[in-house]
C-alpha positions in Angstrom: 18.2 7.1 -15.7 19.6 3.9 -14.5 22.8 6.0 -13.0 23.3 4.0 -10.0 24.7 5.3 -6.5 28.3 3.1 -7.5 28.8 5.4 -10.4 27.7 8.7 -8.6 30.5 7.7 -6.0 33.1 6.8 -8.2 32.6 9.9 -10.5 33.1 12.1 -6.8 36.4 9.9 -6.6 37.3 11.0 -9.9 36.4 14.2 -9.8 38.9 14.3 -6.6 41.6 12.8 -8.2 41.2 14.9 -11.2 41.1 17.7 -9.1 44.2 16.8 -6.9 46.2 17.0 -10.7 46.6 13.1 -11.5 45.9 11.7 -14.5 43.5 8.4 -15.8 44.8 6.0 -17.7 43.0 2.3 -18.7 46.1 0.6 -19.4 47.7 -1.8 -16.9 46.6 -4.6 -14.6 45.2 -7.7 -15.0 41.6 -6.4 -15.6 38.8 -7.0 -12.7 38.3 -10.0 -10.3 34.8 -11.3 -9.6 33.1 -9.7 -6.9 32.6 -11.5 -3.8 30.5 -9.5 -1.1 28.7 -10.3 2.0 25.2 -9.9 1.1 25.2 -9.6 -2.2 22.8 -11.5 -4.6 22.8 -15.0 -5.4 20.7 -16.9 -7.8 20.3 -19.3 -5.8 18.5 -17.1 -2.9 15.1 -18.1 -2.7 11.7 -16.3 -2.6 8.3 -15.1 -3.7 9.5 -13.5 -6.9 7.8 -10.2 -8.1 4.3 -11.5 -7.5 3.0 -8.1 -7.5 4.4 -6.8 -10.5 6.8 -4.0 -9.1 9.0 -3.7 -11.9 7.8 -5.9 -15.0 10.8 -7.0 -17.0 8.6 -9.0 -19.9 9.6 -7.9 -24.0 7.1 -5.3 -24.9 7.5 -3.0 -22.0 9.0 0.2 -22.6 8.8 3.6 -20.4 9.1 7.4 -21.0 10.9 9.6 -18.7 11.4 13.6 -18.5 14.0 15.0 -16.1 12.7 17.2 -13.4 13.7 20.9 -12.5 15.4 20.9 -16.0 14.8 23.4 -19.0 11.5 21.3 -20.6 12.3 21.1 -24.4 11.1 17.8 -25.5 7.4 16.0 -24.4 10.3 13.0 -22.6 14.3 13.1 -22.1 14.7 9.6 -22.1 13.1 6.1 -23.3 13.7 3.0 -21.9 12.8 -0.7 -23.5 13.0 -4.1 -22.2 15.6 -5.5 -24.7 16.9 -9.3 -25.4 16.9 -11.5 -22.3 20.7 -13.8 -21.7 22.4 -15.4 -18.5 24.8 -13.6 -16.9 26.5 -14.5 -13.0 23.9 -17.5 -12.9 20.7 -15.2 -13.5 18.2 -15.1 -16.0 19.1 -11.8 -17.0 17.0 -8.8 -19.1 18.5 -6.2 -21.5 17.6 -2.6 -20.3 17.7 -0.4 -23.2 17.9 3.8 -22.8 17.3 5.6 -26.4 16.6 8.8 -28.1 12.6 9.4 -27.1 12.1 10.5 -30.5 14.5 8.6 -32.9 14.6 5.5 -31.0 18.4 5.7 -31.4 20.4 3.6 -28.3 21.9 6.5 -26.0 25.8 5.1 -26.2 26.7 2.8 -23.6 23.5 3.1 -21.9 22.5 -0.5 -21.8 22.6 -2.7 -18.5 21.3 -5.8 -17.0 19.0 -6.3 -14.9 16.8 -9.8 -13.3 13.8 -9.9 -11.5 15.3 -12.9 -9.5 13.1 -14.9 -6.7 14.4 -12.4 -3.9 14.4 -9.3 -5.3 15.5 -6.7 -8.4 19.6 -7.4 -9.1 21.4 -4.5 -10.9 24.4 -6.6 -12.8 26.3 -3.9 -14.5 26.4 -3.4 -18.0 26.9 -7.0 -19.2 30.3 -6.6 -20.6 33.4 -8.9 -19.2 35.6 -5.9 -17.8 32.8 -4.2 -15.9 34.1 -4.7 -12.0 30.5 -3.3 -10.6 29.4 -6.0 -8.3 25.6 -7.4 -8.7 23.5 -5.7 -6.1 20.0 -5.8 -4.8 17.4 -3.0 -6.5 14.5 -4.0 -4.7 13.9 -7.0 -2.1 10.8 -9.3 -2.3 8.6 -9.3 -0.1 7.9 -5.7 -0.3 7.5 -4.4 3.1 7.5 -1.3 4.8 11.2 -0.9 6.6 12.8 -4.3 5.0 16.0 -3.6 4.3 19.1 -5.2 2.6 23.2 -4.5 3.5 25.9 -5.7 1.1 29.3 -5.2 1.8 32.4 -5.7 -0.1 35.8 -5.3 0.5 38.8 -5.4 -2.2 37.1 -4.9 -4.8 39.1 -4.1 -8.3 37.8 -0.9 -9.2 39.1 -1.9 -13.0 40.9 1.2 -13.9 44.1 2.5 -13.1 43.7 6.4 -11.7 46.8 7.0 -10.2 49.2 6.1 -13.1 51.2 3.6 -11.8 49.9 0.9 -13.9 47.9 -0.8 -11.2 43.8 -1.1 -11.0 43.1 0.3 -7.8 40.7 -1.3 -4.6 38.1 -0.1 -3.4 35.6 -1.1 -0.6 32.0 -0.9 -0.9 29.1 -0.5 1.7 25.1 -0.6 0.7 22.0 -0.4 2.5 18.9 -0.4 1.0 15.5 0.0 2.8 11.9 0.3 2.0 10.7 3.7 3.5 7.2 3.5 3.0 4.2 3.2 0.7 3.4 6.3 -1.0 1.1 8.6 -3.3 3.3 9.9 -6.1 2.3 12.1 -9.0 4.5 12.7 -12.0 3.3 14.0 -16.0 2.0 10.0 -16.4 -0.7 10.2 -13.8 -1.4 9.9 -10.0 -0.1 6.3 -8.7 -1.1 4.9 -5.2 1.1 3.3 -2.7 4.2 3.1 -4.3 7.2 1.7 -3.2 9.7 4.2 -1.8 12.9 2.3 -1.9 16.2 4.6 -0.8 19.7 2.8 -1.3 22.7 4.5 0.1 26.0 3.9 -0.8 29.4 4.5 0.5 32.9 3.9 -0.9 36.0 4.2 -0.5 39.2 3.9 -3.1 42.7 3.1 -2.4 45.0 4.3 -5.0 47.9 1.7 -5.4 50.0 4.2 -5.7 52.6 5.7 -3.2 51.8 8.9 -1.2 48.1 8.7 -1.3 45.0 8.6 1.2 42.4 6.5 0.6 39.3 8.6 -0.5 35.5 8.1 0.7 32.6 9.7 -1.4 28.9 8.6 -0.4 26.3 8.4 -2.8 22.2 7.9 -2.8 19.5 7.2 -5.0 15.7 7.4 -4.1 13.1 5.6 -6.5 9.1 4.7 -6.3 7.9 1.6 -7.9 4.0 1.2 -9.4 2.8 -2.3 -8.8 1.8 -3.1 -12.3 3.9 -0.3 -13.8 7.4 -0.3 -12.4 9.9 2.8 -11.9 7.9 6.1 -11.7 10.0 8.2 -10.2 13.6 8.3 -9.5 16.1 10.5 -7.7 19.9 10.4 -6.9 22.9 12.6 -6.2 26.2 12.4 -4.3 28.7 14.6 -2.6 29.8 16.4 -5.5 26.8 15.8 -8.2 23.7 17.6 -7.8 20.6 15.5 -7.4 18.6 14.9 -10.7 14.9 13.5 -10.5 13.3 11.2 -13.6 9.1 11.0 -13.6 7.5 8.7 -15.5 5.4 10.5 -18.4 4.3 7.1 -20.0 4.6 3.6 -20.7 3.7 0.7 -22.5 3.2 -3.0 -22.7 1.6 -6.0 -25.1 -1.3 -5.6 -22.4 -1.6 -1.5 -22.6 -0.1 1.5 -21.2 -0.7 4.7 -20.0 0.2 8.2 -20.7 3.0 9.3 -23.4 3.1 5.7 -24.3 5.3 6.2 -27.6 6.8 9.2 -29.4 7.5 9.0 -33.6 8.8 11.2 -35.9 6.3 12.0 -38.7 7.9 14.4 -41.3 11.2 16.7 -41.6 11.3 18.6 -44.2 14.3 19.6 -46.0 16.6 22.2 -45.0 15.0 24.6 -47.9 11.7 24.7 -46.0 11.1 27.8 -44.4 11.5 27.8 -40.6 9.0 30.6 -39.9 6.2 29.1 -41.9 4.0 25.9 -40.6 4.3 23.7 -43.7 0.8 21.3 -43.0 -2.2 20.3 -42.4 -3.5 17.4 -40.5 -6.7 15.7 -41.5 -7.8 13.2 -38.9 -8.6 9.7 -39.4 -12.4 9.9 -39.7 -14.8 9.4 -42.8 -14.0 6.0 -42.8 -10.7 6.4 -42.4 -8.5 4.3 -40.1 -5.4 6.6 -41.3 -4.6 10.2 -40.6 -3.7 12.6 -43.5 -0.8 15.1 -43.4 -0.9 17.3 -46.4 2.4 19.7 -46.7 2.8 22.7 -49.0 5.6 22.8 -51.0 7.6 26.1 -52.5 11.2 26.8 -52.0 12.3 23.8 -54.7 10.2 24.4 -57.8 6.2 25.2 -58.5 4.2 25.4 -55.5 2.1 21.8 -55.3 0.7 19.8 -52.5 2.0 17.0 -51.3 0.7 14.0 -48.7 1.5 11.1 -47.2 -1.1 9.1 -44.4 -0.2 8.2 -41.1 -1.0 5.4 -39.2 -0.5 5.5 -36.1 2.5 7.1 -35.4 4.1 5.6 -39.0 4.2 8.2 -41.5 4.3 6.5 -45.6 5.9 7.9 -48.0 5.1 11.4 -49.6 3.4 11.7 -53.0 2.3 14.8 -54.6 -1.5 15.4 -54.5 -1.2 18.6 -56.7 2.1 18.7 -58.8 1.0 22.3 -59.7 -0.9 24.3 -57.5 -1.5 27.7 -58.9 -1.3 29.7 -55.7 0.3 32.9 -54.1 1.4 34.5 -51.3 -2.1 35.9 -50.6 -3.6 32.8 -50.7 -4.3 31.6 -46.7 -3.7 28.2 -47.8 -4.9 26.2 -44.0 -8.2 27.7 -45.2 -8.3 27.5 -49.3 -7.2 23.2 -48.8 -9.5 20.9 -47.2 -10.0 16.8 -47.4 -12.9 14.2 -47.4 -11.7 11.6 -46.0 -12.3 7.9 -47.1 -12.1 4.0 -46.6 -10.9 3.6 -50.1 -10.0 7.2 -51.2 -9.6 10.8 -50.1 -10.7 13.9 -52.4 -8.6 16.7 -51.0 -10.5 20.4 -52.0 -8.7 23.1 -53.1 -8.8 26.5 -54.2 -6.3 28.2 -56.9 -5.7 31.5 -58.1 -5.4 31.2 -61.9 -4.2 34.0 -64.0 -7.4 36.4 -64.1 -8.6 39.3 -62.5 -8.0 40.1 -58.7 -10.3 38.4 -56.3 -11.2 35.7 -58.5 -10.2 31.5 -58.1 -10.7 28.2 -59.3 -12.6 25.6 -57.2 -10.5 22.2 -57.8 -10.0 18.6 -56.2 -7.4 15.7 -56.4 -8.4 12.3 -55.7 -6.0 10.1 -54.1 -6.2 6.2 -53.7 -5.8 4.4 -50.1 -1.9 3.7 -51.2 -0.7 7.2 -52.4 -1.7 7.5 -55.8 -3.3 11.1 -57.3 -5.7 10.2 -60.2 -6.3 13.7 -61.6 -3.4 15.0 -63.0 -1.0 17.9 -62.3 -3.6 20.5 -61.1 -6.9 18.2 -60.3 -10.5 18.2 -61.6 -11.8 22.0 -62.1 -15.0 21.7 -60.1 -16.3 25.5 -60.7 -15.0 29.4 -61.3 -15.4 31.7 -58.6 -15.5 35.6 -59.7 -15.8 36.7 -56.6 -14.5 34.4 -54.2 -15.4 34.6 -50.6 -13.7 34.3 -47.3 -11.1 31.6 -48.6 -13.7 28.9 -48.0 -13.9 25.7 -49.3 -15.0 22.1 -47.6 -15.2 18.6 -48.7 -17.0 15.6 -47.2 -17.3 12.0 -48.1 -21.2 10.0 -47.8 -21.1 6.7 -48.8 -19.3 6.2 -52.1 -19.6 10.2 -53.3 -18.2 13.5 -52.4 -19.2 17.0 -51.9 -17.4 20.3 -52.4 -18.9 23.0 -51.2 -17.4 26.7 -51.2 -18.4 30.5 -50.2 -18.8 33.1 -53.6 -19.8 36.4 -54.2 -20.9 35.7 -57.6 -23.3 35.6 -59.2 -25.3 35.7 -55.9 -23.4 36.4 -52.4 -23.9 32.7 -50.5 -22.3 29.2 -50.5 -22.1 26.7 -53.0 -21.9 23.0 -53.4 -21.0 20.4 -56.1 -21.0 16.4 -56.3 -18.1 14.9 -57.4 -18.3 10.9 -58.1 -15.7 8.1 -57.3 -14.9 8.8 -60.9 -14.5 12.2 -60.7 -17.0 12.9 -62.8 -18.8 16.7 -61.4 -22.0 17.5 -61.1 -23.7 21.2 -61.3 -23.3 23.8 -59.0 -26.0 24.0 -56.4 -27.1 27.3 -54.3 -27.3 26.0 -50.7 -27.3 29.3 -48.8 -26.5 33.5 -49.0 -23.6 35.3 -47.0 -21.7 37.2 -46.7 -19.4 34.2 -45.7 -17.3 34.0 -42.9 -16.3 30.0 -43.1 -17.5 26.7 -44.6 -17.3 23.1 -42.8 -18.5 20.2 -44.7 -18.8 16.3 -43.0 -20.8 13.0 -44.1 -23.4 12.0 -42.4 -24.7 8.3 -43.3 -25.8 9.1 -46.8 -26.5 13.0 -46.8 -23.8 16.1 -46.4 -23.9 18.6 -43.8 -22.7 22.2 -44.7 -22.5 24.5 -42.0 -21.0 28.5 -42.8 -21.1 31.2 -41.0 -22.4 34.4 -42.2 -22.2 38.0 -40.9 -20.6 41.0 -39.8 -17.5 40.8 -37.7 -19.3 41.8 -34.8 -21.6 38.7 -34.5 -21.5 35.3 -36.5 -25.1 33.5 -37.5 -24.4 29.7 -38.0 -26.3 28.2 -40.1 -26.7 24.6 -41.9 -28.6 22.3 -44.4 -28.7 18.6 -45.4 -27.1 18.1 -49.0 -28.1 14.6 -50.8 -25.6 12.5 -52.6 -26.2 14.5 -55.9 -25.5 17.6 -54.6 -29.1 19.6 -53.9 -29.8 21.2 -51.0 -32.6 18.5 -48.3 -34.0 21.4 -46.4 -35.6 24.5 -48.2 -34.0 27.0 -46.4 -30.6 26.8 -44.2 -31.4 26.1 -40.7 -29.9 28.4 -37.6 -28.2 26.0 -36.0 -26.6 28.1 -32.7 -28.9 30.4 -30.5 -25.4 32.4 -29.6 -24.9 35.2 -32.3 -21.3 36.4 -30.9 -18.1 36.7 -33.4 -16.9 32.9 -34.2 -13.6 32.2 -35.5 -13.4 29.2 -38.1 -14.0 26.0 -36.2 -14.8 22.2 -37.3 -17.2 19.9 -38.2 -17.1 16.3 -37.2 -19.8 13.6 -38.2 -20.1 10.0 -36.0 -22.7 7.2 -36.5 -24.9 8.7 -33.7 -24.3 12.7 -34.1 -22.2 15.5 -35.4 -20.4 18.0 -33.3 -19.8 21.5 -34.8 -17.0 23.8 -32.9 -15.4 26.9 -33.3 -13.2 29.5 -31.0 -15.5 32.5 -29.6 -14.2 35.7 -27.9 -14.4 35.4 -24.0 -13.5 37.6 -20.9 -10.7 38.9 -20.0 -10.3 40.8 -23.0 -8.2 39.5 -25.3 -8.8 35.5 -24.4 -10.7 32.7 -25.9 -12.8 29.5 -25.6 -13.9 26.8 -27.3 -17.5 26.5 -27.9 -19.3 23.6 -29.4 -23.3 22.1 -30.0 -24.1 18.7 -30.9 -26.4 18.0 -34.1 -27.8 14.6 -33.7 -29.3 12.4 -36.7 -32.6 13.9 -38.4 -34.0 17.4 -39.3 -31.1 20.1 -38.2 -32.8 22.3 -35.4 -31.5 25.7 -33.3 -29.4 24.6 -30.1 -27.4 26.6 -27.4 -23.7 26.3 -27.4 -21.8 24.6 -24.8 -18.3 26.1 -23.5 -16.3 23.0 -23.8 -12.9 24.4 -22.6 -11.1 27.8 -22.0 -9.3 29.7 -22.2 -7.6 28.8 -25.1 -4.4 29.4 -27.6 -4.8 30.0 -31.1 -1.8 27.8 -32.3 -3.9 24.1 -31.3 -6.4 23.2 -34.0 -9.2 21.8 -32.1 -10.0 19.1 -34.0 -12.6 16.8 -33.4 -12.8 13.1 -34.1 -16.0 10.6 -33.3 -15.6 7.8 -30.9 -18.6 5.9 -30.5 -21.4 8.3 -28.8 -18.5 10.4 -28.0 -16.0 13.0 -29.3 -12.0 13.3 -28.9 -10.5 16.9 -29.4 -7.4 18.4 -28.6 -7.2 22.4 -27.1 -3.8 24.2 -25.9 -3.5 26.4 -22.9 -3.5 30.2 -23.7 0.3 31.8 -23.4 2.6 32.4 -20.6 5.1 35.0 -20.7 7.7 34.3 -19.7 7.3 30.6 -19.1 8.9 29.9 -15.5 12.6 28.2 -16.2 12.6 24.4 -15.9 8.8 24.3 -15.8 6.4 22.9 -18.3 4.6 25.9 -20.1 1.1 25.8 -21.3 -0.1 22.1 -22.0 -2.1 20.8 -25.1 -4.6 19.0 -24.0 -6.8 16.3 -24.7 -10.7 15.0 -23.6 -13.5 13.5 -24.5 -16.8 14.8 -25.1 -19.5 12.7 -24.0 -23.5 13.3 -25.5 -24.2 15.6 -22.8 -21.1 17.9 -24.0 -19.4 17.2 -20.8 -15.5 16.3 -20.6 -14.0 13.2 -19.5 -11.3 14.3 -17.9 -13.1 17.8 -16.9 -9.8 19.4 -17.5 -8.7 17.4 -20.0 -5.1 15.5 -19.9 -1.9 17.9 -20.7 0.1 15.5 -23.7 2.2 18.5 -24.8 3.9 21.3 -23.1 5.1 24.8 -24.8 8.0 24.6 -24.0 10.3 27.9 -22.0 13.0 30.1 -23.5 12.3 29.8 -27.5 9.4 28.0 -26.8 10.1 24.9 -29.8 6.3 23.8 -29.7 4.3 25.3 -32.5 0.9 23.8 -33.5 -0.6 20.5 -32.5 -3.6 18.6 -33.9 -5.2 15.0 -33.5 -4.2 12.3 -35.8 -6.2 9.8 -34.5 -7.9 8.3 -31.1 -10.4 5.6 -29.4 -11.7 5.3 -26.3 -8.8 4.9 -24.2 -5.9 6.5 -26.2 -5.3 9.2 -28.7 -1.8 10.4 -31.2 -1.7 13.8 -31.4 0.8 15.2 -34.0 2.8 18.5 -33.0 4.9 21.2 -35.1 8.2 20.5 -33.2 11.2 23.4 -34.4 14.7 23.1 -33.0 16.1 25.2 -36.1 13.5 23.6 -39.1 9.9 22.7 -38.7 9.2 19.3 -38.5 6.5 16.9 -37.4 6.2 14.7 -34.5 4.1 12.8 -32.6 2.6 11.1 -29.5 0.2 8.5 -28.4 -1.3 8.9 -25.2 -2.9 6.6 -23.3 -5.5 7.2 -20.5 
């Protein structure tokens, strides 16, 4: 991104000598002279400084960058960190670093130097004692609309020999910089006011040392916006002979905050055995007490089936251990919906259902403890909480209130309904209690200070009743019947149930028009006897790859949706976006069309499902299914 209008220059003079039939060579010479140019920076010029914070140089600061009019097939193309500070041609100088967004791998030979000297911004190469590029003037202090800065240099060594004759050529150099205005720029990071447009325009001109040949002129330019407090959010340059490519900012970050796509981690690759076509996890937020996210991974191609985890914080992913070492499963088995976790300061108790070696239909209602650092207490297949003979919809659910759990789970036997069981920090399980009758469609199950909530949907599949009831910390049912908790009767898909200190909010996908589309619906249940509420449309329409999970922050709720398909996506624009919000007590989003993170990306579109991890009031990671050839797990933070 830091291609300056030098380099697009001299690449048009080597495309024209490579063109003409003459070869390159780096041998010969006596390497390059220092640069001495009228105009040209000097630490010892004096002013202001960059009082206003144009382009902040301080360790910490890092930004995210996605190239414009291209193919979009990662959430950034480049990332760019302040790096180790040294002196260099009398200036305080500061490391500018460009890696791999993803891997954080250094891009090769993409470091330079760069001060934020008294006057102004000073490009000074890539640090390195054979790099002729003379030191030149980014940005002038003051800032003012029309200042503007020549340099001009003559006889310079261009520090390579092109022509073969075992002489670095010379080449002359003429640049004018100019501030064109202050100006409203939006780019993926967000909308920035009066920016500085800054346009540098470059000509140059080499003179091969060689007999028999012209001198050769190219002209170059490079356009870029500064953000007082945020530094480079867009950039633009080309030359004669290179088409022009654009860089906007999609996030940044510093020791004082950020804002947008901030950071982006790898979570989990799986091995190459993994099978490409099938999405391998699930992500359990960091809620129940939780500061960490949960990623819980099926496991096939390499031995029994088991599940394995591993917590995330942030965007660090631990180390796997296996949850279940033997999960008796098959290919029948919907697993998303037959695995689900309580999550916990000190533990989690992930729920699961197996399908043990009986008659057709019928399952095992298990669960695995697991400490805080990665240890399963419960053996190879868990703690057998209760037989199902006729299980139900795949549903089970597990929540966490104060130091006990709760699995609850839908069966047709003995009597059609939904079922619930305690299980202690010991593991030790209580009896099965009868909460509710079907015919189930889906259980959710959350904490709520020191009761449960179970919520199921029962019904045909042309309407969905929801309905709910307080559990206490031994496992019986608070309210003598279960309470309708949404006036709305249509067709819900399975949805989620998140509890807070102040309220929980129950969601769920519902049919909508056009035919064909979706929305995400939602009511709020706050503290104290469960009552009948109207659903609020939260967002829409919506895909069916996002899992709208929500998480509690303070009075308020974070979620995640995605944008329904696109086909086909234009070329070299961002597809459908995954987006987040927050849902304050009235239901209403903040932003009201929430903030695009992600992007489905054209052509083979690599972006499959996406889910939050974790978020506050100002900043959210949200984990996506990224699949260049194998699934694997990424993530971003995002920072409002």
């Amino acid at each position: 991104m830091r291609t300056r209008p030098i380099g697009l220059a001299a690449g048009v003079v080597l495309a024209f000598l490579a063109w003409t039939g003459n070869g390159c060579s780096s041998g010969g010479g006596d390497g390059p002279a220092p640069a001495v140019c009228e105009g040209a920076p000097d630490p010892g010029t004096a002013g202001p400084g960059d009082v206003e914070g144009w382009f902040p140089l301080a360790p910490g600061w890092s930004w995210g960058y996605r190239i414009a009019g291209q193919p979009v097939t990662r959430p950034a193309d480049l990332r760019i960190e302040v790096g180790g500070a040294r002196s260099y041609r009398g200036f305080a100088a500061t490391e500018l670093r460009e890696l791999d967004p993803t891997t954080g791998a250094e891009l090769p030979g993409a470091t330079a130097l760069v001060a934020s000297a008294p006057a102004g911004v000073v490009e000074l190469g890539d640090g390195t004692a054979t790099d002729p590029t003379p030191s030149t003037y980014d940005l002038r202090y003051p800032v003012t609309v029309g200042g503007a800065w020549p340099e001009r240099c003559t006889g310079l060594d261009y520090g390579e020999d092109l022509d073969g004759d075992g002489k670095h050529e010379r080449l002359d150099l003429a640049l004018d910089g100019q501030v064109l205005g202050l100006e409203d720029v939006t780019v993926p990071a967000g909308t920035f006011a009066g920016t500085a447009h800054v346009r540098l325009s470059l000509t140059l001109t080499l003179y091969p040392t060689a007999p028999g040949y012209a001198p050769v002129t190219a002209t170059a330019w490079q356009d870029t916006w500064y953000a007082r407090g945020v530094g480079i959010v867009r950039r633009s340059d080309g030359g004669e002979l290179s088409a022009p490519t654009t860089y906007e900012l999609v996030g940044w970050s510093s020791p004082a905050g950020g804002g947008g796509l901030a950071e982006l981690t790898r979570l989990v690759v799986p091995p190459p055995s993994s099978d490409p076509y099938v999405s391998p996890w699930r992500v359990v937020p960091a809620r129940g007490g939780s500061s960490r996210a949960m990623v819980l991974e099926v496991a096939w191609r390499d031995g029994p089936v088991r599940l394995v985890g591993r917590f995330v914080d942030g965007g660090a992913a631990g180390a796997p251990f296996e949850v279940v070492p033997q999960w008796t499963a098959d290919t029948n088995l919907p697993w998303h919906m037959a695995t689900q976790v309580a999550p916990g300061p000190d533990r989690h108790l992930v729920a699961f259902a197996t399908v043990p070696a009986q008659p057709a239909s019928t399952a095992e209602i298990r669960a695995a403890r697991v400490t805080a650092d990665g240890v399963a207490l419960d053996g190879p297949t868990g703690i057998l909480v209760a037989q199902c003979a006729r299980w139900t919809g795949y549903a089970v659910a597990a929540s966490r209130a104060g130091d006990g759990s709760l699995v609850a789970w839908g069966c047709d036997d003995p009597v059609p309904g939904v079922y619930a069981a305690a299980v202690g920090a010991d593991g030790a399980v209580g009896a099965p209690s009868f909460l509710g009758d079907g015919p189930v469609q889906f259980v959710q199950a959350a904490g709520r200070g020191a009761e449960h909530l179970v919520v199921w949907g029962r019904g045909s599949s042309a309407g969905t009743e929801v309905v709910g009831v307080r559990v206490s910390a031994a496992g019986a049912s608070l309210d003598a019947a279960p309470v309708r908790l949404v006036a709305d009767q249509d067709y819900k898909f399975p949805g989620d149930l998140a509890c807070g200190d102040a309220a929980c909010l129950l969601s769920w996908r519902r049919a909508t028009m056009p035919y064909g589309s979706y929305e995400l619906a939602a009511v709020r249940l706050p503290a104290g006897a469960l009552a009948e509420r109207a659903a609020a449309r939260l967002a829409g329409p919506i895909d069916f790859e996002t899992d709208p999970l929500a998480l509690p922050v303070g009075d308020a709720f974070a979620f995640v949706w995605g944008d329904p398909p696109i086909y086909p996506v234009p070329w070299g624009e961002p597809g459908p976006a995954v987006r987040l919000a927050w849902a304050g007590a009235d239901l209403g989003l903040s932003p009201p069309d929430g903030i695009p993170v992600l992007y489905h990306w054209d052509f083979y579109d690599a972006l499959g499902s996406a889910a939050l991890l974790s978020a506050g009031a100002a900043d959210a990671w949200v984990a996506y299914e990224w699949i260049p050839a194998y699934a694997e797990l990424d993530a971003v933070h995002w920072i409002r």
